[in-house]
N, CA, C and O atoms as CSV, one atom per row, in Angstrom:
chain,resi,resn,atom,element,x,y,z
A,1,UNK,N,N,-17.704,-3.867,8.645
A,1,UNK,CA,C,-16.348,-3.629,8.192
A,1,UNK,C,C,-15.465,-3.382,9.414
A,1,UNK,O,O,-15.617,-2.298,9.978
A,2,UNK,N,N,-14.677,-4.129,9.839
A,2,UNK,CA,C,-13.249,-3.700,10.605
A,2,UNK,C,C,-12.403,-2.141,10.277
A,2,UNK,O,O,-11.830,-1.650,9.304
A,3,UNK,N,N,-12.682,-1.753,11.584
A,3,UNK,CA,C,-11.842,-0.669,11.050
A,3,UNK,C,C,-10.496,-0.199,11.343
A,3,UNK,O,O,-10.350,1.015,11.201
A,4,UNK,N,N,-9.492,-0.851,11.712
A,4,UNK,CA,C,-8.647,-1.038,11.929
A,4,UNK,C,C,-6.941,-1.380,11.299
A,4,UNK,O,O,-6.358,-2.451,11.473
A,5,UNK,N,N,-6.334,-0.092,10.500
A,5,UNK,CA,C,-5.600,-1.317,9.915
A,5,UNK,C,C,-4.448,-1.911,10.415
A,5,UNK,O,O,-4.478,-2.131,11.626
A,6,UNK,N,N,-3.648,-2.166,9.941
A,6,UNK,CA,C,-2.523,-2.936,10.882
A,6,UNK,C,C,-1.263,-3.159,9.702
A,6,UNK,O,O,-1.625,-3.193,8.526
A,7,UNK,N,N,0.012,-3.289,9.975
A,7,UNK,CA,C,1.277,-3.235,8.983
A,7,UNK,C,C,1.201,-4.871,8.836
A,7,UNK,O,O,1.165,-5.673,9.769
A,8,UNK,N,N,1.182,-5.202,7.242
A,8,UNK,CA,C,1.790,-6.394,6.399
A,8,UNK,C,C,2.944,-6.309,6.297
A,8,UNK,O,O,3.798,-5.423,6.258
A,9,UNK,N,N,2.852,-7.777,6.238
A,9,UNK,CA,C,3.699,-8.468,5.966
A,9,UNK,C,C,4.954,-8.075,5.022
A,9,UNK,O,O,4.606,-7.737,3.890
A,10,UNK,N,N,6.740,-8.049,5.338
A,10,UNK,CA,C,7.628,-7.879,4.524
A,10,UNK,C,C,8.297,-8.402,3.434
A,10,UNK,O,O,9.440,-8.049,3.143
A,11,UNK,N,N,7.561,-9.352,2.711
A,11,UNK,CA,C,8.003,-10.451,2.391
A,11,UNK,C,C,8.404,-9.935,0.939
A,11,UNK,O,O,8.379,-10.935,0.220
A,12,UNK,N,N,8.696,-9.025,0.325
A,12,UNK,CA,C,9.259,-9.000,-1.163
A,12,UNK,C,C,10.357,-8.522,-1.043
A,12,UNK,O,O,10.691,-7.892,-2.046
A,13,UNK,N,N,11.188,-8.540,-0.138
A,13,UNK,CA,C,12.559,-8.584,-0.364
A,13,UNK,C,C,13.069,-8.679,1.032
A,13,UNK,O,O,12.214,-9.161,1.776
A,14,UNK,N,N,14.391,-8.321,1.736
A,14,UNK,CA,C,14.914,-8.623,3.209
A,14,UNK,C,C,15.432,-7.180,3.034
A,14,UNK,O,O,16.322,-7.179,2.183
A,15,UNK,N,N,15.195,-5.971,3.527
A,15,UNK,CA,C,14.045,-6.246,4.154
A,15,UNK,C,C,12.994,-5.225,3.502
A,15,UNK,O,O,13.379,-4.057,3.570
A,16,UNK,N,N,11.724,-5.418,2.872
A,16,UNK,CA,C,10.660,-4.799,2.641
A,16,UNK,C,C,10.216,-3.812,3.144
A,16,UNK,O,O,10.183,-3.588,4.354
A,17,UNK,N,N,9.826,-3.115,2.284
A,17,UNK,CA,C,8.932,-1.873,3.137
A,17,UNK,C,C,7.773,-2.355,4.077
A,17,UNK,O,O,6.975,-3.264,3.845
A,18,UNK,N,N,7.848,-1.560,5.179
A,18,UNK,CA,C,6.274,-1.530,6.030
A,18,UNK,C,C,5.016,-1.296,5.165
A,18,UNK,O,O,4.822,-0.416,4.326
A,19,UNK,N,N,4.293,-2.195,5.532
A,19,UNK,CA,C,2.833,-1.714,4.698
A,19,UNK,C,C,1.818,-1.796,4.707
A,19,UNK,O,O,1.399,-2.948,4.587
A,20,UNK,N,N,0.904,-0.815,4.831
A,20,UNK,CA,C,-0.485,-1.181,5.631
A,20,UNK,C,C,-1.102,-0.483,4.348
A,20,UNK,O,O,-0.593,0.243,3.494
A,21,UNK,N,N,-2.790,-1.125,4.582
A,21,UNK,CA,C,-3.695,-0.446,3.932
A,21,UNK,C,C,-4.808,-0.115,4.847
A,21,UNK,O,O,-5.247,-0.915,5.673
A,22,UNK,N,N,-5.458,1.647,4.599
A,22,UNK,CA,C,-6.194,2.157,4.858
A,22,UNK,C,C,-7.425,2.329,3.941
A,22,UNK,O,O,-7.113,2.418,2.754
A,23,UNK,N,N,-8.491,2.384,4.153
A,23,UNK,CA,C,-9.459,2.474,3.899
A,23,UNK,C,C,-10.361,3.910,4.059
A,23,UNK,O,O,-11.326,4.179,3.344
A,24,UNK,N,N,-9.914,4.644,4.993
A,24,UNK,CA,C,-10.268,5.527,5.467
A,24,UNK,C,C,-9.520,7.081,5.437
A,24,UNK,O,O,-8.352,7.032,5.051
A,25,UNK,N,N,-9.890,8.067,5.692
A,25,UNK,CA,C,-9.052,9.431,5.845
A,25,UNK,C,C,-8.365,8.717,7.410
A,25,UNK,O,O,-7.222,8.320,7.634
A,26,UNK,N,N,-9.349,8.753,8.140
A,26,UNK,CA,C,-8.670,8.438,9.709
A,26,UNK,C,C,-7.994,7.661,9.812
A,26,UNK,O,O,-7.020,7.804,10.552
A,27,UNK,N,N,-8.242,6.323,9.014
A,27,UNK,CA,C,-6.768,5.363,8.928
A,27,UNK,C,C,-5.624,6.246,8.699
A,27,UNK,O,O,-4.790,6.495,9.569
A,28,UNK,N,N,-5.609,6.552,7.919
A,28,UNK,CA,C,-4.603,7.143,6.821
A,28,UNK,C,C,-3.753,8.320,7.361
A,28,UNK,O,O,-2.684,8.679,6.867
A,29,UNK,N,N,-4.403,8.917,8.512
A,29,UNK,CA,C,-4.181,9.850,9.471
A,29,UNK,C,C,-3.043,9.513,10.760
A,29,UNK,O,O,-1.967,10.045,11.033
A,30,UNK,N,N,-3.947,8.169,11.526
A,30,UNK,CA,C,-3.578,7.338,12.513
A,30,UNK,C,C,-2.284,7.020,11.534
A,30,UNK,O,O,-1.313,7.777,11.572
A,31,UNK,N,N,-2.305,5.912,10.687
A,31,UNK,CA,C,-1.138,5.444,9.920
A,31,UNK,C,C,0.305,6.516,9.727
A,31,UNK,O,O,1.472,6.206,9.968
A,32,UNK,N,N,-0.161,7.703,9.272
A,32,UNK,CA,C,1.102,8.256,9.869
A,32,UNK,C,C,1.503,9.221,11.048
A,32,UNK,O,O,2.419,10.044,11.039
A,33,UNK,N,N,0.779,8.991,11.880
A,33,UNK,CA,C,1.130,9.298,13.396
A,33,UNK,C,C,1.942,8.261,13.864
A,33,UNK,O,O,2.990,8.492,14.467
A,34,UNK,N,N,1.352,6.639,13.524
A,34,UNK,CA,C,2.352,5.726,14.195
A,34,UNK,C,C,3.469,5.800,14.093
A,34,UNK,O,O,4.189,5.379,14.999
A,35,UNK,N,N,4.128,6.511,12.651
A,35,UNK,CA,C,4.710,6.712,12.481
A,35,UNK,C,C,5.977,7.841,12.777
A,35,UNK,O,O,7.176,7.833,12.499
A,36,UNK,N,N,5.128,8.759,13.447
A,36,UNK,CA,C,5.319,10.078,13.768
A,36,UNK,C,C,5.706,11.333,13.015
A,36,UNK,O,O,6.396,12.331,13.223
A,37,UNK,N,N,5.128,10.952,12.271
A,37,UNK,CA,C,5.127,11.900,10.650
A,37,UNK,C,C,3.448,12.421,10.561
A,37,UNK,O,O,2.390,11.852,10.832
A,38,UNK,N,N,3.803,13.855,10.018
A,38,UNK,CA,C,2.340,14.381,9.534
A,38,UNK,C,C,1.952,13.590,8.622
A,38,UNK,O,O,2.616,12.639,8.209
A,39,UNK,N,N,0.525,14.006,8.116
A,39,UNK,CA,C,0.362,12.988,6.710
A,39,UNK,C,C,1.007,14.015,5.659
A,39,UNK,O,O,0.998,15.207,5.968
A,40,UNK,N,N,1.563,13.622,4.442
A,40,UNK,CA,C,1.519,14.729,3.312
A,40,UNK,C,C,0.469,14.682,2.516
A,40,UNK,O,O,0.295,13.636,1.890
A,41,UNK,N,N,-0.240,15.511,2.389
A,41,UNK,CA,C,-1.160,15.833,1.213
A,41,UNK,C,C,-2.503,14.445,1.768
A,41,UNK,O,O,-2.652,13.547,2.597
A,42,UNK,N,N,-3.264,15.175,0.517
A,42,UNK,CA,C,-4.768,14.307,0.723
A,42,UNK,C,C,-4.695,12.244,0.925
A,42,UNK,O,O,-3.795,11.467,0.607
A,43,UNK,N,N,-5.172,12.153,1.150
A,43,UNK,CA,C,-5.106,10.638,1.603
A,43,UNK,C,C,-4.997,9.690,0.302
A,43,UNK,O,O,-4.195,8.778,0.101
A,44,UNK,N,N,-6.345,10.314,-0.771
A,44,UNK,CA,C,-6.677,10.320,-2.143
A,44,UNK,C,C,-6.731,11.105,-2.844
A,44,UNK,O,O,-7.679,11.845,-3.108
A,45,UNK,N,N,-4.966,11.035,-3.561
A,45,UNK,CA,C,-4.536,12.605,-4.166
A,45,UNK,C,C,-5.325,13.909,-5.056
A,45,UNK,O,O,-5.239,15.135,-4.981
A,46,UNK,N,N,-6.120,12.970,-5.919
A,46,UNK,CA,C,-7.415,13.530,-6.593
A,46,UNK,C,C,-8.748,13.435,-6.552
A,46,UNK,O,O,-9.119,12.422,-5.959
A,47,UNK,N,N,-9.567,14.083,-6.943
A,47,UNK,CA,C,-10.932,13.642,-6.722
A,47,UNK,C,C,-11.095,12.500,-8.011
A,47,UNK,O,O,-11.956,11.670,-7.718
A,48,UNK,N,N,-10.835,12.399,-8.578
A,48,UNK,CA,C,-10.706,11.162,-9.813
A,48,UNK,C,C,-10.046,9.956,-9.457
A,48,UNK,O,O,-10.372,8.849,-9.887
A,49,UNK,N,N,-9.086,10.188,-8.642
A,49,UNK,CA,C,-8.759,8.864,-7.901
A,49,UNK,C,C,-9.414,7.770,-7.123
A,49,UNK,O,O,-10.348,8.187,-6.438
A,50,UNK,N,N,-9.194,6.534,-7.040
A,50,UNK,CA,C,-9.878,5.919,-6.183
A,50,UNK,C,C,-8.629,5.301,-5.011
A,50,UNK,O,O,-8.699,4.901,-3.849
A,51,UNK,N,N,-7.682,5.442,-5.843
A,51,UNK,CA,C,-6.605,4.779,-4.276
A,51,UNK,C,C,-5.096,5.568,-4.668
A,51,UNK,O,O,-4.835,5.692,-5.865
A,52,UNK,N,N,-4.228,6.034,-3.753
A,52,UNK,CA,C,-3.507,6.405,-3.673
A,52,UNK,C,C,-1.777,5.995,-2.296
A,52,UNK,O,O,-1.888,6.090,-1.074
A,53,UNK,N,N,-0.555,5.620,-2.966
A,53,UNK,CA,C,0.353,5.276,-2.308
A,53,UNK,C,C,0.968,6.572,-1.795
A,53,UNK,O,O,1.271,7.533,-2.502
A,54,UNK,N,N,1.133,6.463,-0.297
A,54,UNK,CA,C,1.949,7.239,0.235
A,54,UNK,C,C,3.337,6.661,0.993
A,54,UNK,O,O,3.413,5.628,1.658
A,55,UNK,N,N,4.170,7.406,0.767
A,55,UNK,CA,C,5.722,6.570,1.361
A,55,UNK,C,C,6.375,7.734,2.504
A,55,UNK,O,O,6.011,8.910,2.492
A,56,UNK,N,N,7.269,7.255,3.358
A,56,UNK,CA,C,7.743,7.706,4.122
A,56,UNK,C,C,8.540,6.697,4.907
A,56,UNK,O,O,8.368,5.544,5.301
A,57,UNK,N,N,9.969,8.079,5.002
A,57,UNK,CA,C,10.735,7.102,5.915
A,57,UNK,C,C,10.864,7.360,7.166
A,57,UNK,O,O,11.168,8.396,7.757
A,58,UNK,N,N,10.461,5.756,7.710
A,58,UNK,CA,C,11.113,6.294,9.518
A,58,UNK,C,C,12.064,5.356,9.844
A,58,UNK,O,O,12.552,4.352,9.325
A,59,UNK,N,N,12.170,5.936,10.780
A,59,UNK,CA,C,13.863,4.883,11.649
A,59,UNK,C,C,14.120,3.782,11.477
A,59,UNK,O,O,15.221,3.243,11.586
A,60,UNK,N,N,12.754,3.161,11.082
A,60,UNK,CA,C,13.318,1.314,11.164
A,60,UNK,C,C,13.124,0.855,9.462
A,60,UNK,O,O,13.180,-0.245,8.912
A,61,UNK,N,N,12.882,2.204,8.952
A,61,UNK,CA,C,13.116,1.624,7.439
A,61,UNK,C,C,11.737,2.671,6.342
A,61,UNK,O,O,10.960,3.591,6.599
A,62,UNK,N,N,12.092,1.807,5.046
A,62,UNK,CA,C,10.588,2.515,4.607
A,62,UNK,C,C,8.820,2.152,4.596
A,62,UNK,O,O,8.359,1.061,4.259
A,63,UNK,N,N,8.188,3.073,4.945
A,63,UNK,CA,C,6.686,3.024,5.113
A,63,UNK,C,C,5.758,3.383,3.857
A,63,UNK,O,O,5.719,4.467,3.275
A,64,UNK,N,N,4.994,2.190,3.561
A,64,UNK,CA,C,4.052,2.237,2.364
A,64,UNK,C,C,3.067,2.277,2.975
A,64,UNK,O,O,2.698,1.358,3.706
A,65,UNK,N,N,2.387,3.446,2.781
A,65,UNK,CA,C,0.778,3.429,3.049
A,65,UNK,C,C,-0.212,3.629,1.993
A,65,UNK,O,O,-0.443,4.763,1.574
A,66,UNK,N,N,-0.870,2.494,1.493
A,66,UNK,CA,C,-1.666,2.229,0.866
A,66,UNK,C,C,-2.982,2.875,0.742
A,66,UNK,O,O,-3.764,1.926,0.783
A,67,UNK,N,N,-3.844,4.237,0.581
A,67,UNK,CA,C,-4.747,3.766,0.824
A,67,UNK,C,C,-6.226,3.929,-0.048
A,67,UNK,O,O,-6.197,5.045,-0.565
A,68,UNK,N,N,-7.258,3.356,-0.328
A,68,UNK,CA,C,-8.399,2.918,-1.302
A,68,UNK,C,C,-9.442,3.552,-0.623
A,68,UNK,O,O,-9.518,3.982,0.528
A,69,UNK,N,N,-10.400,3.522,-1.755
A,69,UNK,CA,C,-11.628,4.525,-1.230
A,69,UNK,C,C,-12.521,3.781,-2.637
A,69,UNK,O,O,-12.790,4.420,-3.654
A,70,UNK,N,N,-12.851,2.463,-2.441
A,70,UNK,CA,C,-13.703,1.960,-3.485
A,70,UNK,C,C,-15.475,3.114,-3.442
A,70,UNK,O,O,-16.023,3.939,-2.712
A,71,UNK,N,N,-15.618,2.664,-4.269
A,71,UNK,CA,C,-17.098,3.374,-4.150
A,71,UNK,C,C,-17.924,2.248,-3.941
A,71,UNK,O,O,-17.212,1.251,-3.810
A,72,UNK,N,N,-19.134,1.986,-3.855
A,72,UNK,CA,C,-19.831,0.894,-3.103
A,72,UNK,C,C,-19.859,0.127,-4.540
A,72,UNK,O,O,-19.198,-0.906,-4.436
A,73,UNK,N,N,-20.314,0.260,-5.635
A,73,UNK,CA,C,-20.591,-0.677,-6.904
A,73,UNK,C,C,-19.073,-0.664,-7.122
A,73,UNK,O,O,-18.979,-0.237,-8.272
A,74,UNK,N,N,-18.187,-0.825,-6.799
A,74,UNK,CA,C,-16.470,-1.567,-7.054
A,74,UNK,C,C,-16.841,-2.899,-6.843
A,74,UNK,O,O,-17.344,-3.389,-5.832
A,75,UNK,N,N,-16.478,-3.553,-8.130
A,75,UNK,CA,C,-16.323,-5.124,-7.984
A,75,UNK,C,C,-15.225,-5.454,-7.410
A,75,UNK,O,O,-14.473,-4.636,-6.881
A,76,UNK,N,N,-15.022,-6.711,-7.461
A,76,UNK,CA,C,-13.662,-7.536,-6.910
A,76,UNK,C,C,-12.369,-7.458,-7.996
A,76,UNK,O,O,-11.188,-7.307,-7.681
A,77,UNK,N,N,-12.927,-7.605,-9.389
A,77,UNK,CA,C,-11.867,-7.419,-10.199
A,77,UNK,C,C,-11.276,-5.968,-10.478
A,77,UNK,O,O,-10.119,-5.669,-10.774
A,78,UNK,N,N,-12.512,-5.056,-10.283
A,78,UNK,CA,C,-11.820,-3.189,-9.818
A,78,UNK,C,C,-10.875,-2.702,-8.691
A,78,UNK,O,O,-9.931,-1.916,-8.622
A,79,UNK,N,N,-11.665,-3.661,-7.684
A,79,UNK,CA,C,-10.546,-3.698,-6.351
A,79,UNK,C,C,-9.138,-4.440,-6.735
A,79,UNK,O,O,-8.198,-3.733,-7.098
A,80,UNK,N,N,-9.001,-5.723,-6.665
A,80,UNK,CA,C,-7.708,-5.907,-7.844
A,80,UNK,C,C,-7.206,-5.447,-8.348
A,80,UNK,O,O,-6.012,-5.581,-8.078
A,81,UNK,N,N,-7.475,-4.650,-9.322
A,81,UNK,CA,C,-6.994,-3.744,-10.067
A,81,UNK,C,C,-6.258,-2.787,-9.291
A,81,UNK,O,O,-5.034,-2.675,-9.357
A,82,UNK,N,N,-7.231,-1.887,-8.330
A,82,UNK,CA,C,-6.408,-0.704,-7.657
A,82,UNK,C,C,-4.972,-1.283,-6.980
A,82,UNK,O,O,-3.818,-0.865,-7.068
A,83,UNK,N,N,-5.521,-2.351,-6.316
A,83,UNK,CA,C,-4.468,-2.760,-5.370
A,83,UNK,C,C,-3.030,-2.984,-6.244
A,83,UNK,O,O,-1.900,-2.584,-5.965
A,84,UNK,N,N,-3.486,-3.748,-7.369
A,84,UNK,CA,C,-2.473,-4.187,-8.497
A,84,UNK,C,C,-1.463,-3.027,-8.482
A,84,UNK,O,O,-0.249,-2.946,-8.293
A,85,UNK,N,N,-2.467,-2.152,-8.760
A,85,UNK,CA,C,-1.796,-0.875,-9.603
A,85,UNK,C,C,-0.860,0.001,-8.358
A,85,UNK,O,O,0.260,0.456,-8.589
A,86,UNK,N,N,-1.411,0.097,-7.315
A,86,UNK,CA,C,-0.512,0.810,-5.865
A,86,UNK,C,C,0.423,-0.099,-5.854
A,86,UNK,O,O,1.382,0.468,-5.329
A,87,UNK,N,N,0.770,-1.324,-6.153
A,87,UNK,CA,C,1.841,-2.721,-5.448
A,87,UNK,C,C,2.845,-2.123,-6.765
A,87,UNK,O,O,4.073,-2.131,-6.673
A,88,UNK,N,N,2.318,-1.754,-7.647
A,88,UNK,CA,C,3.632,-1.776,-8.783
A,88,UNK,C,C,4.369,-0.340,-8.176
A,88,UNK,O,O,5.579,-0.253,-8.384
A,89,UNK,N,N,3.647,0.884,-7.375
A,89,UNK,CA,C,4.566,2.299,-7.018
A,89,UNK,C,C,4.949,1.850,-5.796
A,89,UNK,O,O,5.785,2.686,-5.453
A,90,UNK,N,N,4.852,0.995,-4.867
A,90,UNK,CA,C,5.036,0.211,-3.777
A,90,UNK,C,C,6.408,-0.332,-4.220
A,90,UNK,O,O,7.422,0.212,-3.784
A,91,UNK,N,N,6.498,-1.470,-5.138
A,91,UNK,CA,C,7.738,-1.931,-5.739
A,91,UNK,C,C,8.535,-0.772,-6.502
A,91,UNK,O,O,9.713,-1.105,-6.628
A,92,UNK,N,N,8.282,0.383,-7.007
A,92,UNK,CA,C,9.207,1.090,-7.486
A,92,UNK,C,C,9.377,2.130,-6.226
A,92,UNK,O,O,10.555,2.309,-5.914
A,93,UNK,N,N,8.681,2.644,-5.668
A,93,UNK,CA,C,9.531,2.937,-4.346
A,93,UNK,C,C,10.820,2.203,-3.783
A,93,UNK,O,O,11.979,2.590,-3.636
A,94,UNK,N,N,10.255,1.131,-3.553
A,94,UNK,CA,C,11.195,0.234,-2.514
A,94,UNK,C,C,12.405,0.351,-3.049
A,94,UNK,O,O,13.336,0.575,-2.276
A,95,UNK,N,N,12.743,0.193,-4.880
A,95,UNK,CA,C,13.610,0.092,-5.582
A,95,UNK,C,C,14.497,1.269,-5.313
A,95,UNK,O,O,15.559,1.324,-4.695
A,96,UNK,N,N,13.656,2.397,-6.059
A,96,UNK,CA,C,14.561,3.635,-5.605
A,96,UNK,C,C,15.345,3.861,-4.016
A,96,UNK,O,O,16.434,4.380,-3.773
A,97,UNK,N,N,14.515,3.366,-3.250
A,97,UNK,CA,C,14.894,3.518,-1.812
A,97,UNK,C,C,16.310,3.219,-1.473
A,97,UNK,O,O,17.193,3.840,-0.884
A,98,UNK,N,N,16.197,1.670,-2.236
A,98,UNK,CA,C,17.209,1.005,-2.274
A,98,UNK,C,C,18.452,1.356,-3.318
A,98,UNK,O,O,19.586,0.896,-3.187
A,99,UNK,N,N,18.123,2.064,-4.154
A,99,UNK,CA,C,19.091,2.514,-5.335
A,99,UNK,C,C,19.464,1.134,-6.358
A,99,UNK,O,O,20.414,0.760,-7.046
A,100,UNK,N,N,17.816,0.548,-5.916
A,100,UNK,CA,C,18.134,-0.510,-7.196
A,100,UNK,C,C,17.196,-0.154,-8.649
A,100,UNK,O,O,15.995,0.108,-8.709
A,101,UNK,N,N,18.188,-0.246,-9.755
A,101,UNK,CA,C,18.088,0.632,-11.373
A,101,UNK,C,C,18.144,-0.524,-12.157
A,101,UNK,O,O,17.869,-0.339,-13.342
A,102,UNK,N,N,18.449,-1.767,-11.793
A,102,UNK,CA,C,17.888,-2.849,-12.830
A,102,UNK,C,C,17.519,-3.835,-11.935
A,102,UNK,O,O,18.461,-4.578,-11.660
A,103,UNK,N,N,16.440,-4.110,-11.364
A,103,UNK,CA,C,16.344,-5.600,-10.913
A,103,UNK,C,C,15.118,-6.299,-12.278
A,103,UNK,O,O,14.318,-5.973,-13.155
A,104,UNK,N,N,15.847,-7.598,-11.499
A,104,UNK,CA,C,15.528,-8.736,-12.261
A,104,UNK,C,C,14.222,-8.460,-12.815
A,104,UNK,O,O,13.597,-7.531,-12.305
A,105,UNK,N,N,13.650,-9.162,-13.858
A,105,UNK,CA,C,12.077,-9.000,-14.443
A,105,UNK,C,C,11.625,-9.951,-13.380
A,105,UNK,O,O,10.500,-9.713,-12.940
A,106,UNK,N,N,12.232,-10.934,-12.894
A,106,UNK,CA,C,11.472,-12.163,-12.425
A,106,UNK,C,C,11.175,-12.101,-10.937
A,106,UNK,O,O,10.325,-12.616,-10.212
A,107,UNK,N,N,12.404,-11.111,-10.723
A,107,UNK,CA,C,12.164,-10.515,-9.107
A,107,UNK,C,C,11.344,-9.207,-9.191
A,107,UNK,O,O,10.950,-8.726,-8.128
A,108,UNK,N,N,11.112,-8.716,-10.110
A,108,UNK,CA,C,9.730,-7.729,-10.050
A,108,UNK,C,C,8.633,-8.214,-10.039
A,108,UNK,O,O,7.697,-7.693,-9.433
A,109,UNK,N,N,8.547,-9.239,-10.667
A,109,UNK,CA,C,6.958,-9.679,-11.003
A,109,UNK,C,C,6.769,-10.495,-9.884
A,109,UNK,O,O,5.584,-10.684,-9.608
A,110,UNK,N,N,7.778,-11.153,-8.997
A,110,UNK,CA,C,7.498,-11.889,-7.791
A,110,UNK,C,C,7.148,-10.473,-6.430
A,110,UNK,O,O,6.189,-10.312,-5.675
A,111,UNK,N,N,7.786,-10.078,-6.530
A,111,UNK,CA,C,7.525,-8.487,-5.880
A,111,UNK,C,C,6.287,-7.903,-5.878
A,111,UNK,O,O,5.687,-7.639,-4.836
A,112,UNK,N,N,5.977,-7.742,-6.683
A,112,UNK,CA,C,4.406,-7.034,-7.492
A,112,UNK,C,C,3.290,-8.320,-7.014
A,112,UNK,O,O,2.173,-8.033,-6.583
A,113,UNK,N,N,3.802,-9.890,-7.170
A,113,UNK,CA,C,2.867,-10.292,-6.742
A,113,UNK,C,C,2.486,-10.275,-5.046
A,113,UNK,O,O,1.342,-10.296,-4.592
A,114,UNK,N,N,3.894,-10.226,-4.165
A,114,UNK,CA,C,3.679,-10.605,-3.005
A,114,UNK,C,C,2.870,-9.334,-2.234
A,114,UNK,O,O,2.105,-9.456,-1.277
A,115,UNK,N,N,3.247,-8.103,-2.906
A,115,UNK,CA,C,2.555,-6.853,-2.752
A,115,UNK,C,C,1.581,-7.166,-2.740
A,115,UNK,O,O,1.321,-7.881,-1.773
A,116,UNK,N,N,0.847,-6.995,-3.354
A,116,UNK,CA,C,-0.499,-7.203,-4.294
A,116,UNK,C,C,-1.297,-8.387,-3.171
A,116,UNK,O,O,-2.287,-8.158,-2.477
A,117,UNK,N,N,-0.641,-9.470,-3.247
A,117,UNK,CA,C,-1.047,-10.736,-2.418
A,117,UNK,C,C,-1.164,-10.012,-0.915
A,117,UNK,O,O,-1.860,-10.600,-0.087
A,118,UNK,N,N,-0.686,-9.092,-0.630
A,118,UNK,CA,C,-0.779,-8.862,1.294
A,118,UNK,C,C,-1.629,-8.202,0.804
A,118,UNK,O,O,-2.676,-8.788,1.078
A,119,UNK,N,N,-2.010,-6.705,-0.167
A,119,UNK,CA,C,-2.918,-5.881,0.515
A,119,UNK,C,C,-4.429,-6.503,-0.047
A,119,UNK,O,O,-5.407,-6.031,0.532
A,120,UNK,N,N,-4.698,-7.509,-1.111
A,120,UNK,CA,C,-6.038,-8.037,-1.287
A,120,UNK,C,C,-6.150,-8.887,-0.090
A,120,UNK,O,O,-7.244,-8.939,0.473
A,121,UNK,N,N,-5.136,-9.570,0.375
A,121,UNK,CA,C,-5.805,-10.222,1.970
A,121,UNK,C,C,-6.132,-9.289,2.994
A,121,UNK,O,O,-6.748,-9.696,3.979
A,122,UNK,N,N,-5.845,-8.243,2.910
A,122,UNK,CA,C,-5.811,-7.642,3.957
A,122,UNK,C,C,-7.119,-6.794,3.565
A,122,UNK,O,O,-7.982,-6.569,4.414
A,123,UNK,N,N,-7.203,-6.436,2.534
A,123,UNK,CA,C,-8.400,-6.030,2.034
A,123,UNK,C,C,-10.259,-7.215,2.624
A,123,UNK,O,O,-11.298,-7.071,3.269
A,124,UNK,N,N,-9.652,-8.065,1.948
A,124,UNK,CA,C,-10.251,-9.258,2.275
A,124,UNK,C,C,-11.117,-9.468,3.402
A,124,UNK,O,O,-12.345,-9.391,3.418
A,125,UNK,N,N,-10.320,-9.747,4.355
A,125,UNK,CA,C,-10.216,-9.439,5.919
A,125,UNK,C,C,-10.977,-8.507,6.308
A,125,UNK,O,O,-11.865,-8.816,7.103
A,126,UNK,N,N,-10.848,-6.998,5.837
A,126,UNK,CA,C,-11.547,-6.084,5.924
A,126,UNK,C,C,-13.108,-5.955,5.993
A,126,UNK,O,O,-13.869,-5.597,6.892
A,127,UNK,N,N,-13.316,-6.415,4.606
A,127,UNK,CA,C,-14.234,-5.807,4.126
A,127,UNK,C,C,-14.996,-7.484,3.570
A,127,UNK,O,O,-14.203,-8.383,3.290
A,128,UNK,N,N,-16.166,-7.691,3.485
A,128,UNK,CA,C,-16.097,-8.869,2.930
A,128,UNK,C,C,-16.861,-8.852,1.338
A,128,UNK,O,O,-17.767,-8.217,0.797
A,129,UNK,N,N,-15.841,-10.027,0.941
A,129,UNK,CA,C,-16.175,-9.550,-0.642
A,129,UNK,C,C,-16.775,-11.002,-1.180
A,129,UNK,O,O,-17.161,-11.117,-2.343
């Protein structure tokens, strides 16, 4: 496994939140140092959780940090799932950020996908599935 993560791609709106996914406490740690922010709170807010979005703003805009803690029997369609499910508070972040209160259905669901589409590649990449 690579352990390393690195900021995706901006591509669901001009201009997108920063967004990386961690895998790790120490990612998740590093991730907001780059930032120069403490972390807030646990990496994976609950012990019932398996992935958790953290946001923060710095100077050059807003920061999504993603990050997952599959357990080893997580399939591909469970991983999906998590990721799915962080890309939709990912897109309602961004929204609020922005003080947008109705966007389009068609520009959400393109949103949600391009989300979704960076952190399973990046997942991908990671880890091999």
């Amino acid at each position: 496994m690579k352990t390393t993560f690195k900021w995706l791609g901006r591509n669901i709106a001009a201009p997108g939140p920063y967004l990386c996914l961690c895998l790790s406490e120490a990612e998740y740690k590093r991730a907001f140092k780059h930032c120069k922010e403490a972390p807030v709170g646990p990496w994976i807010t609950t012990p019932q959780a398996n992935a958790t979005a953290h946001f923060l703003t710095a100077p050059s805009g807003l920061c999504a940090v993603v990050c997952i803690n599959p357990l080893k029997n997580s399939t591909g369609i469970e991983i999906a799932g998590l990721l799915v499910h962080e890309s939709v508070h990912v897109w309602q972040e961004w929204c609020s950020y922005y003080g947008e209160t109705t966007p389009a259905s068609e520009q959400e669901a393109y949103a949600v996908q391009a989300i979704s589409q960076e952190l399973m590649k990046e997942y991908a990449r990671r880890v091999a599935v």
